[in-house]
C-alpha positions as CSV (number, residue, x, y, z in Angstrom):
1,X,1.4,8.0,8.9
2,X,4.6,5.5,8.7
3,X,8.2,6.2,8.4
4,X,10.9,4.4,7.6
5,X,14.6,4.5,9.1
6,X,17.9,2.9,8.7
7,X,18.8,0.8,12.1
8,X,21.1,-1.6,13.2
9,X,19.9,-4.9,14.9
10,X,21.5,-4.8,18.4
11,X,22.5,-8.4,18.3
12,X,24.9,-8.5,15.5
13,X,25.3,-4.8,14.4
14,X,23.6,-6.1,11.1
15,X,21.5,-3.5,9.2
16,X,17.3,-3.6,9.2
17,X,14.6,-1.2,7.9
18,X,12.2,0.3,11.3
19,X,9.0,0.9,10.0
20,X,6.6,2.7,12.1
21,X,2.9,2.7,11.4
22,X,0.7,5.1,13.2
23,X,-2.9,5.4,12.8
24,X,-4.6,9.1,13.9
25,X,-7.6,10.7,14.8
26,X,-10.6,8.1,16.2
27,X,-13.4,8.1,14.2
28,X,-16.9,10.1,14.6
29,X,-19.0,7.3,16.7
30,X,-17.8,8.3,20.7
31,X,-19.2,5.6,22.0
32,X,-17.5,2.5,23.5
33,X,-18.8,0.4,20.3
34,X,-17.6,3.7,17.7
35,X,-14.1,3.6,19.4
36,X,-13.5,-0.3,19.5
37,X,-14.8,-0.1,15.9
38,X,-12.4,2.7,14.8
39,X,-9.2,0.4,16.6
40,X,-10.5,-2.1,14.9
41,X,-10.4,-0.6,11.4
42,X,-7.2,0.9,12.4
43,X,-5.4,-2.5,13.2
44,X,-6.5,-3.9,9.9
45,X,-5.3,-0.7,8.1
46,X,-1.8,-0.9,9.9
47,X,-1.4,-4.8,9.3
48,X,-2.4,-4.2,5.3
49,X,0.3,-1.1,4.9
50,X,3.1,-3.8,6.9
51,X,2.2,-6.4,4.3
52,X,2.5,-3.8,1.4
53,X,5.6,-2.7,2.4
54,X,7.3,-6.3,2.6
C-alpha cells in the first residue's frame, strides 16, 4: 500500500510530498527464518517503490 499527501516541512513552512509505504500480510513460512525472510523481502520491496517514486 503507499499514499501520498501534500505537507508542509515544519522548518520553513515549505511544501513536500509524505509518502507512506506499508507492506502487509507476512508470508506463509511461520517460523523465525519464514518471518525474517518475509521482512526481508518486504524492506527491499518498500526501498524499490521509494526509488520509483523519486
Amino acid at each position: 500500500m503507499k499514499q501520498q499527501q501534500e505537507a508542509e516541512r515544519q522548518q520553513d513552512n515549505q511544501p513536500i510530498f509524505l509518502f507512506e509505504l506499508l507492506a502487509r500480510g507476512i508470508g506463509q513460512e511461520q517460523s523465525r527464518t519464514g518471518m525474517w525472510e518475509w521482512f526481508d523481502l518486504a524492506h527491499d520491496f518498500i526501498i524499490q517503490t521509494f526509488v520509483n517514486l523519486t
